[in-house]
VOPA-316852 format. One record per residue: residue in one letter; z negated, y negated, x of N, C-alpha, C in turn. Coordinates in nm, 2 decimals, always signed. Each point is the difference from the previous one (the first is absolute). Layout:
N
> res  n_c3  n_c2  n_c1  ca_c3  ca_c2  ca_c1  c_c3  c_c2  c_c1
> a  Z  Y  X  Z  Y  X  Z  Y  X
...
end
This chain:
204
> res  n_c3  n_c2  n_c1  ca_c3  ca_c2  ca_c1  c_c3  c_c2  c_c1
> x  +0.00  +0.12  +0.08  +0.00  -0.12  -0.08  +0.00  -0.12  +0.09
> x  +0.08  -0.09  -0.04  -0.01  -0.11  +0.06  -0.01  -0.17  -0.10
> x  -0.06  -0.06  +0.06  -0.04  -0.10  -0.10  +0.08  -0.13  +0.00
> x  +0.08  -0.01  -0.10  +0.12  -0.14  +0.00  -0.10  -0.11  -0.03
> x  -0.02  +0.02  -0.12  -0.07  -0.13  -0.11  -0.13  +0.02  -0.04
> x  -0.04  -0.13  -0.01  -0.15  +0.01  -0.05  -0.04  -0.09  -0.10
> x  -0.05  -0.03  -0.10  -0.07  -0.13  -0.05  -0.17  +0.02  -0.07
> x  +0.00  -0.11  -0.02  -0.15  +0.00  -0.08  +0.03  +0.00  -0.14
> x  -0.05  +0.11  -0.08  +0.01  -0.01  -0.15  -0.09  -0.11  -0.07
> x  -0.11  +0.03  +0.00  -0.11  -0.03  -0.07  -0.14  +0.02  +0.03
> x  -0.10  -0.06  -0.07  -0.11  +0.04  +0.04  -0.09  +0.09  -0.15
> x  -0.09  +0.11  +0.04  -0.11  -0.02  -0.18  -0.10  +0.00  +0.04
> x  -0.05  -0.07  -0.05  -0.16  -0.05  -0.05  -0.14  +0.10  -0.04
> x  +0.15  +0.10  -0.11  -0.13  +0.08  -0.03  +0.17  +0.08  -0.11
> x  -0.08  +0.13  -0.06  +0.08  +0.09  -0.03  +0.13  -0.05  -0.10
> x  -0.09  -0.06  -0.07  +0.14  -0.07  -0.09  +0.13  -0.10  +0.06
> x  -0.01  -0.03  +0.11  +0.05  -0.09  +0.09  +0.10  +0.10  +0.07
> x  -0.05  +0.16  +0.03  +0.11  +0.07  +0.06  +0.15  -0.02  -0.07
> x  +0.09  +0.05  +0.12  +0.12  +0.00  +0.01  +0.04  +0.13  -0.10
> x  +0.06  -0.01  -0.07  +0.08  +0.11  -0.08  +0.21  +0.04  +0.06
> x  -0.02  +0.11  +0.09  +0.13  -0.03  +0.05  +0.01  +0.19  +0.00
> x  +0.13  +0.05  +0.03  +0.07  +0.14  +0.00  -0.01  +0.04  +0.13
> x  -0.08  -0.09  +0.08  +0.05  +0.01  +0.18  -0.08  +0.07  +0.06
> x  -0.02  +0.10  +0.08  -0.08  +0.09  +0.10  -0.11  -0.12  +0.04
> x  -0.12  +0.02  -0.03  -0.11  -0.10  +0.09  -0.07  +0.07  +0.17
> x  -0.02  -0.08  +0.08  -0.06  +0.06  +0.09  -0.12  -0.10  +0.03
> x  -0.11  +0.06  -0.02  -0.16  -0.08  +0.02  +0.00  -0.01  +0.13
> x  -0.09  -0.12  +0.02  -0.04  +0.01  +0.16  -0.18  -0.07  -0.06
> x  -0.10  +0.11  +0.08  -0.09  -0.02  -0.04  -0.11  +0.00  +0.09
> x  -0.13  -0.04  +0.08  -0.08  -0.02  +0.10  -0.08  -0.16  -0.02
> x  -0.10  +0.04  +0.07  -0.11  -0.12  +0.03  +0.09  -0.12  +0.00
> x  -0.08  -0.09  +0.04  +0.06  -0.14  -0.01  +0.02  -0.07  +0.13
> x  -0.01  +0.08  +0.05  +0.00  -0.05  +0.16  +0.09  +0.09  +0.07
> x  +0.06  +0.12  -0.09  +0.03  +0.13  +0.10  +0.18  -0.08  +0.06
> x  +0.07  -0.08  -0.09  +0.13  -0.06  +0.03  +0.12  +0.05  -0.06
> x  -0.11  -0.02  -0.10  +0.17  +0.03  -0.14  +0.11  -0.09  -0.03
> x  -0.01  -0.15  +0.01  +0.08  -0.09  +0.05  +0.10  +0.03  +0.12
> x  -0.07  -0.01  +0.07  +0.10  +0.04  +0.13  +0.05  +0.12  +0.05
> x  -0.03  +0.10  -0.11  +0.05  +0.13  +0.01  +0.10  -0.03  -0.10
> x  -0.01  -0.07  -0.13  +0.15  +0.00  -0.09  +0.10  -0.06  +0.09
> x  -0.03  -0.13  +0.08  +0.09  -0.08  +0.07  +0.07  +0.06  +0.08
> x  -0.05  +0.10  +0.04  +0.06  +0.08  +0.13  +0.10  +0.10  -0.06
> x  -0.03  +0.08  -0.13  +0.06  +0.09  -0.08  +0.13  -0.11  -0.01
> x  -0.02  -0.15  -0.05  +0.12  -0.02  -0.06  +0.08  -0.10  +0.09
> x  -0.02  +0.00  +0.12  +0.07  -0.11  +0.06  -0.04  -0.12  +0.01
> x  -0.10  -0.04  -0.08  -0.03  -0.14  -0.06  -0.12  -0.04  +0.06
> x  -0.03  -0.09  +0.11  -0.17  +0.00  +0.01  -0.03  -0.11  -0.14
> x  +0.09  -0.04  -0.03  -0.12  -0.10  -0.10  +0.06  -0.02  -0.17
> x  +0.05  +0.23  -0.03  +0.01  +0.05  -0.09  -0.13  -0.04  -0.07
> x  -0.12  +0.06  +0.07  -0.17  +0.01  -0.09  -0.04  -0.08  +0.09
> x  -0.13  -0.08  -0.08  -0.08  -0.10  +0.11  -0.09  +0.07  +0.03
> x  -0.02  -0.01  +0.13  -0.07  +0.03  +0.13  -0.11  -0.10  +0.04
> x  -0.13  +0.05  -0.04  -0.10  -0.11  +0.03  -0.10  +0.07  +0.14
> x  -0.05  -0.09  +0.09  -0.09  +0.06  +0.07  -0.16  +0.03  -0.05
> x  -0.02  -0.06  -0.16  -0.11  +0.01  -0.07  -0.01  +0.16  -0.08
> x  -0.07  +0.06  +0.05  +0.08  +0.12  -0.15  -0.08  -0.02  -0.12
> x  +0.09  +0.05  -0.10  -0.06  -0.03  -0.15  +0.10  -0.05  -0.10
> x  +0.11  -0.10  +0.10  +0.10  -0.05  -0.05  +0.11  +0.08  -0.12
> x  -0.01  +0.13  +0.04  +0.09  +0.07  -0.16  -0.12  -0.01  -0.10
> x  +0.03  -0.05  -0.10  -0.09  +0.06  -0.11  +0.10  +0.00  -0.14
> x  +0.11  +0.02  -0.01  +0.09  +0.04  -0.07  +0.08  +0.10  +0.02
> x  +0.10  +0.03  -0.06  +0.05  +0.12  +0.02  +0.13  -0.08  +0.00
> x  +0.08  +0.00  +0.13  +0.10  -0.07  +0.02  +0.16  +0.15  +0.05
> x  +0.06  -0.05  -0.11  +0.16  +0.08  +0.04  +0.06  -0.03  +0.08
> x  +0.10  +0.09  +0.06  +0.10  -0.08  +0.08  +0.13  +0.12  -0.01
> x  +0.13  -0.06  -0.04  +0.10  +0.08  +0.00  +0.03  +0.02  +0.11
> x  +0.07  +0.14  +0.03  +0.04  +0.05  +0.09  +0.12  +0.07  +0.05
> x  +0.11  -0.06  -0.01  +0.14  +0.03  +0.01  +0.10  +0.04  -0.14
> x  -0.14  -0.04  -0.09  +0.05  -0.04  -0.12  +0.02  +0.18  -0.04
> x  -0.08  +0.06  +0.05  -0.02  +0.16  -0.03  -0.19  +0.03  -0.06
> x  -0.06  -0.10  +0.07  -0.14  +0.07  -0.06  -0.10  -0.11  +0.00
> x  -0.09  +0.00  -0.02  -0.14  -0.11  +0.02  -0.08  +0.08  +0.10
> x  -0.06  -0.13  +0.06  -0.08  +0.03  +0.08  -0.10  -0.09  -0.01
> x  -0.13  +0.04  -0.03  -0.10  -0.05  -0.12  -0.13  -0.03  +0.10
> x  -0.02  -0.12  +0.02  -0.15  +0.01  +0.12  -0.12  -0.08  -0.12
> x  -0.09  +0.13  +0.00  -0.10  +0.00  -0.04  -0.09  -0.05  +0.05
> x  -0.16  -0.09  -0.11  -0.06  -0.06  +0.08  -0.09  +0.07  +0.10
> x  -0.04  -0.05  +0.12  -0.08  +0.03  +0.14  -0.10  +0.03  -0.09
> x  -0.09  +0.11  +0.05  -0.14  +0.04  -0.04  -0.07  -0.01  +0.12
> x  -0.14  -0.03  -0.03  -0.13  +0.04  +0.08  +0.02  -0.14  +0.09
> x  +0.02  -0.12  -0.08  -0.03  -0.14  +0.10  -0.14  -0.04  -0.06
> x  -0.09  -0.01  +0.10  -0.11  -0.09  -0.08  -0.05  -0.09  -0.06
> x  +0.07  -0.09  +0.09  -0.06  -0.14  -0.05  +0.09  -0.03  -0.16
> x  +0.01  +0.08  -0.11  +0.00  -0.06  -0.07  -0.10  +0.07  -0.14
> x  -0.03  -0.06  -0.07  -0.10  +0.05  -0.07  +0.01  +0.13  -0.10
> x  -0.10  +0.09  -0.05  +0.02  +0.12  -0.06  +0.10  +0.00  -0.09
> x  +0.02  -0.06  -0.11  +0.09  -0.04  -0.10  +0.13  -0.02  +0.07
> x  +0.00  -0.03  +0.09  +0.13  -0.06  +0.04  +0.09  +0.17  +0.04
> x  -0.11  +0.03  +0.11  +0.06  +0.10  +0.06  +0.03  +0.12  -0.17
> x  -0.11  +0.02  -0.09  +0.05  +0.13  -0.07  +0.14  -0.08  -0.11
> x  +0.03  -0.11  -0.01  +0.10  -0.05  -0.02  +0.10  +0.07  +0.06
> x  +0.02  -0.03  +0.14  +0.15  +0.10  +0.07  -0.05  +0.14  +0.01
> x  -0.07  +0.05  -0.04  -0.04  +0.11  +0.02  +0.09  +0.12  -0.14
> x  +0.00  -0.15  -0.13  +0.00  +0.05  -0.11  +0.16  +0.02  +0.02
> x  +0.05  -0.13  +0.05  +0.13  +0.00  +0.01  +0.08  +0.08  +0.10
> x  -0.08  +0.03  +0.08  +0.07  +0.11  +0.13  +0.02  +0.17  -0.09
> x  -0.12  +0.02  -0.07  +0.02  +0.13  -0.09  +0.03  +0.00  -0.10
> x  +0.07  -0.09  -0.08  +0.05  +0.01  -0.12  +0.15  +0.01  +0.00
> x  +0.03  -0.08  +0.15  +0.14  +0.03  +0.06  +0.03  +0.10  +0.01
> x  -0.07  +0.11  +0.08  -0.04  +0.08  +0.10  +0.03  +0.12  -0.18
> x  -0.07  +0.00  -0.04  -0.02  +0.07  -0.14  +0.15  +0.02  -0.12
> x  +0.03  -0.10  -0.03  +0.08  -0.06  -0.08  +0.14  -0.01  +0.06
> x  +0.03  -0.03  +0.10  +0.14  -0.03  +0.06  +0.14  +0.08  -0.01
> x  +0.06  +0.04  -0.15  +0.08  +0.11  +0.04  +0.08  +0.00  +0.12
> x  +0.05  -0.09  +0.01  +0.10  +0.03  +0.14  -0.04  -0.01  +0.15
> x  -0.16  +0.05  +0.00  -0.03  +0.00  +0.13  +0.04  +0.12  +0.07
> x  +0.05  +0.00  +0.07  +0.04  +0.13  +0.11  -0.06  +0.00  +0.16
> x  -0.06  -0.10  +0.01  -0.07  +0.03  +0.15  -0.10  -0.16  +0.04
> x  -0.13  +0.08  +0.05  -0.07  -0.09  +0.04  -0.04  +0.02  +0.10
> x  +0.01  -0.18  +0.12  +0.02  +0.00  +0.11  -0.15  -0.02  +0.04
> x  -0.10  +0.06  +0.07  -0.13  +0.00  -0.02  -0.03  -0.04  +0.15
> x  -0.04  -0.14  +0.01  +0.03  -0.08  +0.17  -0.14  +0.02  +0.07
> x  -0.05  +0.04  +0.12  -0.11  +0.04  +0.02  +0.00  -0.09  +0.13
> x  -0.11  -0.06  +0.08  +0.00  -0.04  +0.10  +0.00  +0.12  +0.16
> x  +0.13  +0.05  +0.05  -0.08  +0.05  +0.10  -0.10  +0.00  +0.10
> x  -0.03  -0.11  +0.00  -0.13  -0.01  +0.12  -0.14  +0.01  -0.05
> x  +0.00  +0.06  -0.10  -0.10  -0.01  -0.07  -0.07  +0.10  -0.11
> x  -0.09  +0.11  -0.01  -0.03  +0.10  -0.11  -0.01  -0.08  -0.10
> x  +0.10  +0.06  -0.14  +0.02  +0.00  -0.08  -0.13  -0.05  -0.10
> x  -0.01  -0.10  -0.10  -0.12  -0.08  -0.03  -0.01  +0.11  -0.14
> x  -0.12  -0.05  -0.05  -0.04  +0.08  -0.10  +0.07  -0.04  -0.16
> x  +0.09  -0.14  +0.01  +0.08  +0.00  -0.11  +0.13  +0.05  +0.05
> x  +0.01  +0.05  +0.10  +0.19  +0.08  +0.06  -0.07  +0.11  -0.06
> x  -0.10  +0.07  +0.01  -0.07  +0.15  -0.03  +0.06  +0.02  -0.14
> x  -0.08  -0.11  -0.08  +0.04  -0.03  -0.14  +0.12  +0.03  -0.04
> x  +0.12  -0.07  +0.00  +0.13  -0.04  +0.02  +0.06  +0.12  +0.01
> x  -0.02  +0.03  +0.14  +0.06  +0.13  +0.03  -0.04  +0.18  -0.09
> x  -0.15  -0.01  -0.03  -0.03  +0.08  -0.10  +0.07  -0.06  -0.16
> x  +0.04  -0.13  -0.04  +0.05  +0.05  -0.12  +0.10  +0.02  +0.05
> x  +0.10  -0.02  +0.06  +0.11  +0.00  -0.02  +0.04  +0.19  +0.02
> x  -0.09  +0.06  +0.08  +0.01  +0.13  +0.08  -0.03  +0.06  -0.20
> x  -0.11  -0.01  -0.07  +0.01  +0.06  -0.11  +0.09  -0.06  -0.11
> x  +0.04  -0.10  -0.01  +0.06  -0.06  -0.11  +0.18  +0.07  +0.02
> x  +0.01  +0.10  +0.13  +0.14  +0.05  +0.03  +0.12  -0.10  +0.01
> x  -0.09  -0.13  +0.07  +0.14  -0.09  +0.02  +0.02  -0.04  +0.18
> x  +0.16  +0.07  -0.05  +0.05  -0.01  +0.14  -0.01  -0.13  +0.09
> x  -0.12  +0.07  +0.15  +0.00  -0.18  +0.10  +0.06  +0.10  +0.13
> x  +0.02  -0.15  +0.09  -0.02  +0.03  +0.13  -0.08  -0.08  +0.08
> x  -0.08  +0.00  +0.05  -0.10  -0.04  +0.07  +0.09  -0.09  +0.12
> x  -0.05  -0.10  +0.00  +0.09  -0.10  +0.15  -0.11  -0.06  +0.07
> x  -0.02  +0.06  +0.10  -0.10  -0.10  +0.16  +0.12  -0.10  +0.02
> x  -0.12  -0.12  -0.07  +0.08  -0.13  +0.04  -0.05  -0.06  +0.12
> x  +0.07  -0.09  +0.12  -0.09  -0.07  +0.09  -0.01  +0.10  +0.11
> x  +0.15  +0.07  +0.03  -0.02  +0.09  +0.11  -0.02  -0.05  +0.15
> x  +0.09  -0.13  -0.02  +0.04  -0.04  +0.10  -0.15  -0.10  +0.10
> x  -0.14  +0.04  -0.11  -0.10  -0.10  +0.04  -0.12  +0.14  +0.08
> x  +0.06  +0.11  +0.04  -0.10  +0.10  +0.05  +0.15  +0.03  +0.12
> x  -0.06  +0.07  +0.12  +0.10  +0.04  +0.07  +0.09  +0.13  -0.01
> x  +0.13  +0.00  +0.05  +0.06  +0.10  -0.08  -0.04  +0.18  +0.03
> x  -0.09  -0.05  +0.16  -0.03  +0.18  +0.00  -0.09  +0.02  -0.11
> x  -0.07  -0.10  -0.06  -0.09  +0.08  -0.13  +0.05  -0.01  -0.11
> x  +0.07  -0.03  -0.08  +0.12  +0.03  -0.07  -0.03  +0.10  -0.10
> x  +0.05  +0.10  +0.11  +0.01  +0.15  -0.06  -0.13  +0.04  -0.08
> x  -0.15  -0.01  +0.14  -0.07  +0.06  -0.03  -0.12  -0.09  -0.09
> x  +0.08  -0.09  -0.05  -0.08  -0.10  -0.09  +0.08  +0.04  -0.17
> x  +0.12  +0.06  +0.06  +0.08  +0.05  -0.15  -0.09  +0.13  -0.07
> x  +0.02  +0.10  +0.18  -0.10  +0.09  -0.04  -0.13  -0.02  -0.07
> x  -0.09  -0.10  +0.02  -0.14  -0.04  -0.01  +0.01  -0.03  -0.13
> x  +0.12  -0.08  -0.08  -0.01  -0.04  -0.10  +0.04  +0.14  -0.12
> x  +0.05  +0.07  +0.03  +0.08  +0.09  -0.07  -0.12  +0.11  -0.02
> x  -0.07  -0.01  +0.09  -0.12  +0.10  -0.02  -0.11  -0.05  -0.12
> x  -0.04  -0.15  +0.01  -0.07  -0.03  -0.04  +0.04  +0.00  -0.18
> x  +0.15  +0.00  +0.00  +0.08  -0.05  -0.13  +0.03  +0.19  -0.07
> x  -0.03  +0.06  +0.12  +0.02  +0.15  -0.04  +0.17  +0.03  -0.07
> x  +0.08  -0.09  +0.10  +0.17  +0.04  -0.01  +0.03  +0.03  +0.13
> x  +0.14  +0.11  +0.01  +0.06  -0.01  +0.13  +0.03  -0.15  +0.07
> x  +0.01  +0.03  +0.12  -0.01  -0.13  +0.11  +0.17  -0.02  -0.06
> x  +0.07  +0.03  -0.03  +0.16  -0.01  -0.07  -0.04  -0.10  -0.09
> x  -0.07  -0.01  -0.08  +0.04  -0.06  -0.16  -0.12  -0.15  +0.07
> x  -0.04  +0.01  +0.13  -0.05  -0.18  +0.04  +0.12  -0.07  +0.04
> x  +0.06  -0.10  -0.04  +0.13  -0.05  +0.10  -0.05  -0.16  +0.11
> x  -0.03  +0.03  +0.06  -0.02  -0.16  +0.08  +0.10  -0.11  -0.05
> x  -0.02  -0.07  +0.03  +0.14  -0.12  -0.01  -0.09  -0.14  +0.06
> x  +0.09  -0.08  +0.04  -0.03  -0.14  +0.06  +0.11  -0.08  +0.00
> x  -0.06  -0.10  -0.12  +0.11  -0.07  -0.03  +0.05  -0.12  +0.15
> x  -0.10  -0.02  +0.09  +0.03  -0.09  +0.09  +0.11  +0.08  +0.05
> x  -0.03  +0.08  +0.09  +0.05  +0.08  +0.08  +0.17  +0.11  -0.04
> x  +0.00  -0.03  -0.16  +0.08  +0.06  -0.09  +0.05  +0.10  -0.01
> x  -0.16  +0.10  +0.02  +0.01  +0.15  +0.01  -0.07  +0.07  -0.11
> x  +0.11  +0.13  -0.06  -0.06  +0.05  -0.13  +0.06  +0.03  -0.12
> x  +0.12  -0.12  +0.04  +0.10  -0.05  -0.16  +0.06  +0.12  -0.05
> x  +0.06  +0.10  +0.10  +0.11  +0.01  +0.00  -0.03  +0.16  -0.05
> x  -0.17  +0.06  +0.02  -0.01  +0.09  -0.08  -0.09  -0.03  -0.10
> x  -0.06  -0.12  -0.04  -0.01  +0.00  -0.12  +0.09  -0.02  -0.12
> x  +0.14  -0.08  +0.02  +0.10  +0.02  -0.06  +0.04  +0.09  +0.02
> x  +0.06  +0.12  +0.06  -0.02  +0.11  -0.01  -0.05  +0.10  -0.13
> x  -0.16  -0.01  -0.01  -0.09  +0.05  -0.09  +0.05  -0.09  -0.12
> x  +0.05  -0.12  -0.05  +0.04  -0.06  -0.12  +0.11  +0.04  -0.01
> x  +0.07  +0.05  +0.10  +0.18  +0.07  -0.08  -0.05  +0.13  -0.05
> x  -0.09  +0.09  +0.08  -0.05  +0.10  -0.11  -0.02  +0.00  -0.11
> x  -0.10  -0.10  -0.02  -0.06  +0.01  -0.13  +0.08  -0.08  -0.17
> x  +0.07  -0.10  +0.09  +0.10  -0.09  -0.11  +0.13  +0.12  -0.03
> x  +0.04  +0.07  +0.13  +0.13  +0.05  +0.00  -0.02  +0.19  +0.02
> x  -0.09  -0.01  -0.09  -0.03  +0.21  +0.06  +0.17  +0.09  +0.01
> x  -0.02  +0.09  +0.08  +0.17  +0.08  -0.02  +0.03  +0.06  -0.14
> x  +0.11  +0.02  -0.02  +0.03  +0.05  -0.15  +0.04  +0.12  +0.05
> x  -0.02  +0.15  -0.10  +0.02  +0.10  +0.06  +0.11  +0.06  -0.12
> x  +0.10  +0.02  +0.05  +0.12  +0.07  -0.08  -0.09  +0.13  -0.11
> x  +0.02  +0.00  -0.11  -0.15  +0.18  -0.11  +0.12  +0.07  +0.04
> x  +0.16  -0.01  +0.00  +0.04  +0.13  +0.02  +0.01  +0.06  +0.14
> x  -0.04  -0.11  +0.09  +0.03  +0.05  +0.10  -0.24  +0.07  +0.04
> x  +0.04  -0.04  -0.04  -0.15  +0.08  -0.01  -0.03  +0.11  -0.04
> x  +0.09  +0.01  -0.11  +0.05  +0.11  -0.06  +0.02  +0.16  +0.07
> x  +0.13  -0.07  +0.06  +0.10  +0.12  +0.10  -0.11  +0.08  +0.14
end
């Protein structure tokens, strides 16, 4: 897959605000700090597709963005920022799982984790519904490029244990360094584009 076009659809507020569209969705979902901004920008060519703040907290909507005019690509609000008050936070909390719940055309959620760092007890969260709710993620160590590359691996390994998946299904990526894209696009032509299998020739 390669990525021509990009735009910004819209933003919602709250459920009734969602987009109603026929189009394949792909979530991108993690902390507020983990760099889900600068992980779409990197997906789409665009550094200043999604705003990129050094403050995190800054998503608290649920903002679209078309994507070669084939699917959405849906950034959900950052969880687990503090400084904002209890109400506030179970507000995107409501809005992250109602998405998450409700969305027919979701086909894959992009679940951004910090590599340099064990996994926090709202990723735990996160990662447990999504693991029972049977919705397809792939886990991305964002911020590769900020630990050195011999530990890499065994920081993939570290994480993959703790997350109880093979070291295969962590993918690194670093948007600075602009490494990662090319198998996580990859994993989105899977899942938008699965093979079609001939019944008669399945048949024979």
């Amino acid at each position: 897959m390669i990525i021509k076009k990009t735009a910004f659809i819209t933003s919602a507020a709250n459920g009734k605000d969602r987009i109603v569209s026929d189009l394949p969705q792909i979530a991108v979902v993690g902390k507020s700090n983990v760099g889900k901004s600068s992980f779409i920008n990197y997906l789409a060519n665009d550094s200043k597709l999604a705003r990129t703040s050094k403050a995190p907290g800054r998503t608290r909507l649920i903002n679209y963005f078309l994507f070669n005019e084939e699917f959405i690509l849906t950034d959900l609000p950052g969880y687990g920022f503090a400084k904002v008050s209890w109400d506030e936070k179970k507000k995107w909390s409501v809005l992250i799982e109602d998405y998450l719940n409700e969305e027919p055309n979701l086909k894959l959620v992009c679940f951004l984790v910090d590599i340099r760092h064990d996994p926090t007890d709202d990723d735990k969260i996160m990662y447990n519904y999504l693991f029972k709710r049977g919705i397809p993620f792939l886990i991305i160590a964002t911020k590769a490029d900020k630990i050195a590359k011999s530990k890499v691996k065994n920081q993939l390994r570290h994480l993959s244990a703790i997350l109880k998946v093979g070291m295969d299904n962590v993918l690194p990526v670093s948007s600075q360094e602009k490494k990662g894209k090319e198998e996580i696009l990859a994993k989105f032509d899977q899942i938008l584009y699965p093979p079609v299998f001939d019944d008669e020739q399945d048949e024979q």
